[in-house]
Each structure stands twice: as structure tokens, then as C-alpha cells.
C-alpha positions in Angstrom: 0.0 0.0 0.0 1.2 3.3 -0.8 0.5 7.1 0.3 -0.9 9.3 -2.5 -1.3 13.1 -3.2 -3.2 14.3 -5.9 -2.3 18.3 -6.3 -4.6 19.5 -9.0 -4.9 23.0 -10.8 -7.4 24.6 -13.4 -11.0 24.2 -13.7 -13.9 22.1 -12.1 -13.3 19.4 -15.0 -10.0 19.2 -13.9 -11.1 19.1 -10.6 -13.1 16.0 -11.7 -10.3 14.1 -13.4 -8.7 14.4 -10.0 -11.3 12.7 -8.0 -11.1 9.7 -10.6 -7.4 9.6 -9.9 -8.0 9.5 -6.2 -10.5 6.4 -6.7 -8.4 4.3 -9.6 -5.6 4.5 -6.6 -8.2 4.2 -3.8 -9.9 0.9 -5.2 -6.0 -0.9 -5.3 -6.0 -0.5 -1.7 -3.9 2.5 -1.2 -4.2 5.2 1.1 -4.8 9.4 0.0 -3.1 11.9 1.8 -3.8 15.4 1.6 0.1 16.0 2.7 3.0 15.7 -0.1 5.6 15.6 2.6 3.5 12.1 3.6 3.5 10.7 0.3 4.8 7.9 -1.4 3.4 9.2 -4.4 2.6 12.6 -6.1 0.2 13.4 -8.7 0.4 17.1 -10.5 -2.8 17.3 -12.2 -1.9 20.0 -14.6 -3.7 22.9 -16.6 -2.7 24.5 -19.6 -4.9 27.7 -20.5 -1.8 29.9 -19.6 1.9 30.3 -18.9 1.1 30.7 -15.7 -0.6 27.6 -15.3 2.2 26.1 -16.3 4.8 27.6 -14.5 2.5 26.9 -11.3 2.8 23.5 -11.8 6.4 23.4 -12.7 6.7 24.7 -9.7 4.6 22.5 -7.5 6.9 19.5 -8.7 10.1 20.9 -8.2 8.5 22.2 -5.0 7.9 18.0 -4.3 11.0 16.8 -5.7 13.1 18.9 -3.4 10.6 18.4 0.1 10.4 14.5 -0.6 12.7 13.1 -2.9 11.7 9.9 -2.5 8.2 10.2 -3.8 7.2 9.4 -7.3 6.3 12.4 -9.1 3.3 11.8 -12.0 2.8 14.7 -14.2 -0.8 14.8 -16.0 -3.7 16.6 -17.2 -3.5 19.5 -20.2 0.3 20.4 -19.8 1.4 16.6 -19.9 -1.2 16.6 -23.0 0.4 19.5 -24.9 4.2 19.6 -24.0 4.8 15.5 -23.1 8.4 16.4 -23.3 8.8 19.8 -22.2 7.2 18.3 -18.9 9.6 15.3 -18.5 12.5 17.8 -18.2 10.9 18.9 -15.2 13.6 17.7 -12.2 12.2 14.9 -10.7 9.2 13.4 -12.7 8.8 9.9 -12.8 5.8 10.0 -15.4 4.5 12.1 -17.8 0.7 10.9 -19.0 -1.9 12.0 -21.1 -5.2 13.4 -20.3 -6.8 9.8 -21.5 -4.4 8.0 -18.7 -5.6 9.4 -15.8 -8.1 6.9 -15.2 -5.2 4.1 -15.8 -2.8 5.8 -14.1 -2.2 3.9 -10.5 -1.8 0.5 -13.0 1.2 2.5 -14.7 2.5 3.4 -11.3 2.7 -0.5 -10.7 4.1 -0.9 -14.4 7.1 1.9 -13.8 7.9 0.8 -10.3 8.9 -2.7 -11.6 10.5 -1.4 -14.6 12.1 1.5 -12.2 12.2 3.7 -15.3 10.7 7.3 -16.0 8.1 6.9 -18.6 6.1 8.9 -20.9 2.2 7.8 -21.7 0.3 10.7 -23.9 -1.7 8.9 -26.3 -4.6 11.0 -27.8 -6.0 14.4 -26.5 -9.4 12.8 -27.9 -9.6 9.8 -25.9 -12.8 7.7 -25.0 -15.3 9.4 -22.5 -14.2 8.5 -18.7 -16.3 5.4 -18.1 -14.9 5.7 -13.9 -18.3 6.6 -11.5 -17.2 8.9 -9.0 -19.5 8.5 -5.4 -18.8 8.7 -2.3 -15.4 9.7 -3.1 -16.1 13.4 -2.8 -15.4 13.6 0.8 -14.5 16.8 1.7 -17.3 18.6 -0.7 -20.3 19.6 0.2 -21.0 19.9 -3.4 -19.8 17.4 -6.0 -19.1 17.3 -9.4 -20.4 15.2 -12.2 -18.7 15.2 -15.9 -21.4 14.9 -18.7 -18.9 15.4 -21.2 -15.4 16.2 -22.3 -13.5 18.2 -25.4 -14.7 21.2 -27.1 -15.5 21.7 -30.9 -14.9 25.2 -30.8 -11.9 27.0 -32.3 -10.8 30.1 -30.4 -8.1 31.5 -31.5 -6.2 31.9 -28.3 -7.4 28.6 -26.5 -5.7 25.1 -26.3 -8.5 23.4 -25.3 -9.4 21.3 -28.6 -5.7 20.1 -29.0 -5.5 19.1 -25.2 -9.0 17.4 -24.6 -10.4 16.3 -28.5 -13.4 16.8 -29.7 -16.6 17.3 -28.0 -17.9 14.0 -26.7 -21.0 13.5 -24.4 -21.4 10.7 -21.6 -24.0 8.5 -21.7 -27.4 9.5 -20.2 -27.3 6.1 -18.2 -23.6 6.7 -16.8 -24.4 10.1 -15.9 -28.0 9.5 -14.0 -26.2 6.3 -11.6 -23.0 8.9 -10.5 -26.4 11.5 -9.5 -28.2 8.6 -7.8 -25.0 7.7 -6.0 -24.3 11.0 -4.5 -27.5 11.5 -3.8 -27.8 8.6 -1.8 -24.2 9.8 -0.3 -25.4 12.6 1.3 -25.2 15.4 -1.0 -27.6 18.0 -1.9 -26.0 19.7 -4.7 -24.4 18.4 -8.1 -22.6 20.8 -10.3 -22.6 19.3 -14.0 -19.0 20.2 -15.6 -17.2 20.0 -18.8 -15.2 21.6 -21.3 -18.4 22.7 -23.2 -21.4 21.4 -20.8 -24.0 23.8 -23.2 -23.0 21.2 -26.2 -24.1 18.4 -24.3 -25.4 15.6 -26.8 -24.7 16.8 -29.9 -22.3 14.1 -30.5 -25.3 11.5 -29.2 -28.0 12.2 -31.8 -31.9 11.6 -30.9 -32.4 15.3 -30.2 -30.1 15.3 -27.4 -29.7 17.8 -25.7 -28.1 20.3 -22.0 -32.1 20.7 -20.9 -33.1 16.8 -21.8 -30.6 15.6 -19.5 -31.7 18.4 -16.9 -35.2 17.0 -17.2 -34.2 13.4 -16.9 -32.0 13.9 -13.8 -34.7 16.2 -11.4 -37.3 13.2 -12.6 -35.0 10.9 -11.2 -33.2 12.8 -8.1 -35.5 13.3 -5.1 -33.9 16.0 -3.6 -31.0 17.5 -5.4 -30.5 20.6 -6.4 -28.3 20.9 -9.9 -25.7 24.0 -10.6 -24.5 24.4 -14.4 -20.4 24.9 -15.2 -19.8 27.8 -17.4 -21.8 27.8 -20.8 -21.4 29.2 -24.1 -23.6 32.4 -24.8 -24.5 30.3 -28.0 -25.3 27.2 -26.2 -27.8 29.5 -24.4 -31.5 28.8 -25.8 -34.5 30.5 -24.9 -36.3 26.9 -24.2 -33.5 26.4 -21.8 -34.1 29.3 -20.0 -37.2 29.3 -19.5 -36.8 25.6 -18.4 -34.4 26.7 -16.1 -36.8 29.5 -14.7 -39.6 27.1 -13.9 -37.1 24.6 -11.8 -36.1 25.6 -8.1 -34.3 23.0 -8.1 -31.9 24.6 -11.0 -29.1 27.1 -9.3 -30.0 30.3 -10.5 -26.3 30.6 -11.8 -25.2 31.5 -15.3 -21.3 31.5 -15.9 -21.1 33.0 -19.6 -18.2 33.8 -21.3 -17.9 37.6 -23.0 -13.8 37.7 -23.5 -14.7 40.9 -25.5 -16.9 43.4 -25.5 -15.6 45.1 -28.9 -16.7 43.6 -32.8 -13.2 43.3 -34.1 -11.3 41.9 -31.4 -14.2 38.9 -31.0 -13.5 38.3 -35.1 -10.2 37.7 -34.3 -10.4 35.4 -31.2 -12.7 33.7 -33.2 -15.9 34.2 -30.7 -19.1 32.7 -32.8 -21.2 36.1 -31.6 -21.2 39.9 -31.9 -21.0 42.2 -28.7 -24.5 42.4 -29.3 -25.6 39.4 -29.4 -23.9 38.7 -25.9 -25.7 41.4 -24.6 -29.0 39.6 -26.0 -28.3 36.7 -24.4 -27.6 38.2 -20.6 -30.5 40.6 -21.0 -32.8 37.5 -22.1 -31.3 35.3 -18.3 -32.0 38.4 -16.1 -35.4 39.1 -17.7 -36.5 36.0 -16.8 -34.1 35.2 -13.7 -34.0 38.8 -12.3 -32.7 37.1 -9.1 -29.6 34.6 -10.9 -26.4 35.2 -10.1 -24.8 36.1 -13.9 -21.3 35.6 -14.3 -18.2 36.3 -17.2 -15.3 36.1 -18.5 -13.2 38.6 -19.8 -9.4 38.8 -21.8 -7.7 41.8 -21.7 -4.6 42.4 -24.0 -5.4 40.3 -27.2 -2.9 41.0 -30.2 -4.7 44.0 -31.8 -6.6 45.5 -28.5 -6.6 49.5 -29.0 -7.5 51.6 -26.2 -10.8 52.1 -27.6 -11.2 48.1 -28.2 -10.9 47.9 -24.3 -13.0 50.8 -23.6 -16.4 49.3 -25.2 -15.1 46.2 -23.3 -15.8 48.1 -20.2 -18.6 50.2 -21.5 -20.9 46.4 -22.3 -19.7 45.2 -18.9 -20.9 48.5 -17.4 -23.9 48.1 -19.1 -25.0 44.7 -18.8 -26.3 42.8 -15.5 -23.6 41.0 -14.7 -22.9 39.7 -10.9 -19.2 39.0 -11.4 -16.0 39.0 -13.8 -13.2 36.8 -14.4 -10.6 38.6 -16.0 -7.5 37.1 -17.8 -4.3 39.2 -18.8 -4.2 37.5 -22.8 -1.4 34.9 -22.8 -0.2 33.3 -26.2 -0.6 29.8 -26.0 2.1 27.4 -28.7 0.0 25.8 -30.7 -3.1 28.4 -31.2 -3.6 30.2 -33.9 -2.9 33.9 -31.8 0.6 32.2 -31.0 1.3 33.9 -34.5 -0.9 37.4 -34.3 0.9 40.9 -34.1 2.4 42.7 -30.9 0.2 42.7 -27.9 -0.5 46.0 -25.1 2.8 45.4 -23.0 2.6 43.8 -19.7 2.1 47.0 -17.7 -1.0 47.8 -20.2 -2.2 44.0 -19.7 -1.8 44.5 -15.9 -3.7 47.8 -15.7 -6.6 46.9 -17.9 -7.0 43.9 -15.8 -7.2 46.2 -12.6 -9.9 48.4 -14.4 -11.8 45.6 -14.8 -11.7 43.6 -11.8 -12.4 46.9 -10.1 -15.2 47.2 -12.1 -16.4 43.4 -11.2 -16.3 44.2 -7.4 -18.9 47.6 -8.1 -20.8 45.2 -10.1 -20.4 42.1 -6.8 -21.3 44.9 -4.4 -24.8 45.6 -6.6 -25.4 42.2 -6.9 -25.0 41.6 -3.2 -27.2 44.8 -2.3 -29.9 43.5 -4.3 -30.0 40.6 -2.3 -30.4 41.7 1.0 -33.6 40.5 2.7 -34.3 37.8 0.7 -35.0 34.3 1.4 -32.5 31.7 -0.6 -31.5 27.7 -0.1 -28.3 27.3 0.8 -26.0 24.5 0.6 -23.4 24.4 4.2 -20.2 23.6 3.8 -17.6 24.5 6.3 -18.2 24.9 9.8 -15.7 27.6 11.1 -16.7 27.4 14.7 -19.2 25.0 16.3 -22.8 25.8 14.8 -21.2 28.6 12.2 -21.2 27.6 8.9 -20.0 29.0 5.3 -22.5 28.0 3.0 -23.1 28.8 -0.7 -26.9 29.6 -2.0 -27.8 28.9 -5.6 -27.2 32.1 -6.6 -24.0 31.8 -5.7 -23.7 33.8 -2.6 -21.2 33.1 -0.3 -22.7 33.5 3.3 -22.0 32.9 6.8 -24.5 31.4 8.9 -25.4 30.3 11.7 -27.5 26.9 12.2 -27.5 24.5 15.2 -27.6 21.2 15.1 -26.8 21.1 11.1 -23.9 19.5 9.4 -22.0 20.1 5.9 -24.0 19.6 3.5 -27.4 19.8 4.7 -29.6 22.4 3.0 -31.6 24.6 4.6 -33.6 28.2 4.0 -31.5 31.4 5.0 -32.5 34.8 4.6 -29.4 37.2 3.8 -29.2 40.0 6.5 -26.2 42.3 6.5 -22.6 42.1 4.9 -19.4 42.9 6.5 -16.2 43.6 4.5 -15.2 39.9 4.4 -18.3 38.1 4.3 -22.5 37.8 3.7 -24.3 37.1 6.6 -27.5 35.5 6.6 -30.0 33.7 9.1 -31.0 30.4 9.0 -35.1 30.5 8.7 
């Protein structure tokens, strides 16, 4: 029996993969360990969207190799998918595998121990759909994640994603409605449904498949569970949907949507299937319906070709536009894409203060958000209890609150009302 840590960086997918690593190594009978100093093994599951993602997790394994050099380092996930080799360099790494290995990868472990030689498995960024159910496994959640699919058909001109995960493909309605039944019956009352492009759920499936048939299927089926959407194309978004999505309580009132641009020219050249317009549409179209939803984004600043007046009609349609939060992400030129070849970029001081523009302009937008909110009655999900009968808890419209509720425990639902915010956190009372 061995000790394994599974560090993991990137997105809720990612997040995923990492729980199916943690049971493939779990079901041989050996023991996970959130500490690396503990650990006869380490897994780095790695992300890819930017430099810095990768230079994190350079640094997390040389960070392992030097604290415990006698642990077996396994590199995986995006940056093992798109730089195999680059990776192996790394000091210290034992094996380099693919996105599609990480399922198989405690049975390689076995394989390179008896060989005692560093390996290399990367086989195709397009791999079959993860077949692994993941349960009870989720034990430190209070919310867990499900993948109903993998791979993107898109093709951005500044994203990696395609090359690193394949195309889009969908998991089986079947495979998808046992992992809900399991958690359910595991004690869970929320499910967030990830992906790499959750809004193109079964297109690859035929039959009219489709992001809202599955949604019906799964609240038939799940008694009490409430279900949260990962981030979703603003083309993916359908009025039917929407309006599905309106009449279900049980559906978090939480749209992540991507913008990345808010000007014509610079969304022709990423490659972005909409106009500014027609983002706007879309958001108007959730709040009309959802005035209460929680309506989320994505923003790049600092694409090849971004003028000061490109960046100012970003702000201007973020301004504009009821949006509840913003991720923003200083453009980074990724080998492989098709912007790793576009003209000069703003500078790194003009990335850096466009960024602070806009994540200033996020928090005034949070701050509305969260003023409209006050007094009102919401289901939240508890999570961690800070001190005995204090709780953090997330509602499904993704409010972060405090709370206070005797006699509960993580992840119990129950019906808060929000009451008053401080400068470092929501407070609300449990009703």
C-alpha cells in the first residue's frame, strides 16, 4: 500500500479528473493523503490555459522533488497533453501521461515501479469518454461534481483546449444518471454538472439530445438535489432552456457565460461565434426571466490587436449589462493556437492595468449584486463549519454567506434569509 497526493490545478473538469485519480488508486487498496511531505506518491494534475498555469505547476513539482525526494512524481492533465516532453524535463518526474491516462494511471505506477524507469504515456488528446463513477469519493465537498462530457469543438483562436482534450464527446445519459443517484444517496444535496463545453451536451449523441433533456431526466429521477451548471457558451444559451431553467427551483439560478470581448473586431479575431450584441442579448434575455440569478463572465484583456478604444467598449458592455461578477485574464499566447502567430500585444504594464480596471469594475458590479440581495429568502448549501454551529454555506445564486444553524452538518440544505454584509463576508439567518 502506498500514500498518494493528488495536487490539481485549473477548472472544475479538472477538478473531476482528480477525484477519478484518487478512486483508480483508492480501489487498489492504497491510502490518500492530503500531505505531499507524507506521500509515497505525487500526482500534479496540470492545466494548460496559460503560462502561468504552467509555471505553477512546474513549480509544484520541483517544490515535491526537493521536500520528498523519494516520492514518485506523475505529471498529467493538459500540460502533460500539450508539451509530453517539455514536462519530462521537469527535475524529478517519474511519469509524464496524457489526459486519456488518468483513469489508468495507479496500474502504470505499478508498471514503472517494476520497470524503475521514467516513462512517458500521452496517447490521444481525444480519448474515450471517462467510463470511472465517482460517489462517495467526494469527501471533503459539500457539493460534488459530475462530468457529462469532455472536449470542445470550438476554435478560439487563443485557447488550447481542442488540442488538449479532442473533440466534444457527451457521456452517456445512463452513466451520468447512476453517479447522480450515488451521490445523492451519499449525502449530497448539490451536483454541479461540468465539462469543457457542458452547453454542447449531446450533440455528439444524436436523438435530439440535448443540456435541458438531460436536466429534465436527472430532477425526474433525483429526489432532492439541487443541480448547478459549469460555465456555458452564450450560443449554447437557448431561450427553451431558459425558460426551463426558470420554472425549476431545483436549477441554481447561476449563469457563468463567457464575454472575453466586449468590442466587434477583437471577437472576429479570437474567433468568438457572436457579436457584442448578441452577448448582450443573451444576458438581457437570463436576467429578464431570472431577475434574481447570479450572472457571471469572462473577460481577456490584452489580445494581439486591442486598442484603447477596443478595451473601452469592453468596459462600456460590462458597465452596461447585469452582470454579478467578472473573471478577468491578462491574454497569454498559447504554442499551438492560432494567436501564437498574431501581431504585438499592449505590453505587460498595459495588460496589468486593464486587468485592474476591470476587476475593479467586477467588485462595483459584486457589491450591486449583493445589495440586491439583501432580505431575501434563498436555499443554501453548508459547507464549512468555522466554529461550532457557524457555517459557510453557498446559496444557488452563488452567494457566499455565513451562517449560523445548530444542530446542522455540511452539507445539509436549509432556507436562509441574507441580513447584512461585512467587508469579508455575507451574513445571513438560517429561517
Amino acid at each position: 500500500m502506498r500514500r498518494v497526493f493528488v495536487g490539481t490545478f485549473g477548472c472544475k473538469l479538472n477538478q473531476y479528473d482528480s477525484q477519478v485519480i484518487s478512486e483508480s488508486f483508492a480501489s487498489k487498496g492504497h491510502e490518500l493523503t492530503s500531505e505531499m511531505l507524507a506521500a509515497d506518491v505525487c500526482v500534479v494534475n496540470t492545466c494548460s490555459v496559460t503560462a502561468r498555469s504552467d509555471y505553477e505547476a512546474r513549480q509544484l513539482v520541483r517544490k515535491i522533488s526537493r521536500a520528498n525526494p523519494r516520492a514518485l512524481i506523475l505529471v498529467t492533465g493538459c500540460y502533460a497533453q500539450r508539451a509530453p516532453h517539455e514536462v519530462a524535463r521537469i527535475g524529478g518526474v517519474g511519469l509524464v501521461a496524457g489526459n486519456a491516462e488518468k483513469a489508468s494511471l495507479s496500474g502504470l505506477v505499478e508498471s514503472l515501479q517494476a520497470t524503475g524507469e521514467a516513462g512517458t504515456e500521452v496517447g490521444s488528446a481525444g480519448g474515450a469518454p471517462e467510463r470511472t463513477i465517482s460517489g462517495p469519493g467526494f469527501q471533503r465537498r459539500s457539493r460534488a461534481l459530475v462530468k457529462i462530457q469532455d472536449g470542445c469543438d470550438g476554435c478560439c483562436s487563443y485557447c488550447v483546449v481542442p488540442s488538449v482534450r479532442g473533440r466534444s464527446r457527451s457521456e452517456p445519459v445512463e452513466l451520468i444518471q447512476k453517479q447522480v443517484e450515488s451521490l445523492e444517496a451519499s449525502g449530497f444535496a448539490e451536483v454541479v454538472l461540468t465539462g469543457a463545453s457542458v452547453g454542447s451536451y449531446g450533440d455528439d449523441l444524436g436523438n435530439g439530445q440535448s443540456l435541458e433533456g438531460l436536466l429534465r431526466i436527472l430532477l425526474t429521477r433525483a429526489k432532492e438535489l439541487r443541480f448547478r451548471l459549469s460555465s456555458i457558451e452564450p450560443g449554447e444559451i437557448t431561450a427553451s432552456l431558459v425558460e426551463y431553467v426558470a420554472g425549476e427551483e431545483r436549477i441554481c439560478r447561476h449563469f457563468h457565460v463567457p464575454m472575453q470581448s466586449g468590442d466587434a473586431g477583437i471577437l472576429r479575431a479570437m474567433r468568438r461565434p457572436y457579436s457584442p450584441d448578441e452577448y448582450a442579448g443573451k444576458i438581457q434575455a437570463i436576467h429578464s426571466s431570472l431577475p434574481d440569478a447570479c450572472l457571471g463572465s469572462d473577460v481577456i484583456v490584452g489580445f494581439p490587436g486591442e486598442s484603447e478604444s477596443a478595451f473601452e467598449k469592453t468596459c462600456e458592455l460590462v458597465e452596461r449589462l447585469p452582470l454579478s461578477y467578472l473573471h478577468v485574464f491578462p491574454f497569454s499566447r498559447r504554442p499551438g493556437t492560432q494567436a501564437w502567430q498574431m501581431g504585438l500585444e499592449p505590453t505587460h504594464s498595459v495588460k496589468r492595468a486593464r486587468a485592474r480596471v476591470l476587476r475593479e469594475l467586477g467588485a462595483r458590479k459584486r457589491s450591486v449584486f449583493v445589495e440586491s440581495q439583501m432580505g431575501v429568502l434563498a436555499e443554501a448549501i453548508l459547507e464549512e463549519e468555522v466554529e461550532p454551529g457557524l457555517f459557510k454555506g453557498t446559496t444557488g445564486n452563488y452567494l457566499r454567506v455565513l451562517v449560523r444553524a445548530q444542530g446542522k452538518k455540511p452539507r445539509d440544505a436549509i432556507r436562509v434569509r441574507i441580513t447584512a454584509r461585512t467587508d469579508s463576508s455575507l451574513l445571513a439567518q438560517a429561517c
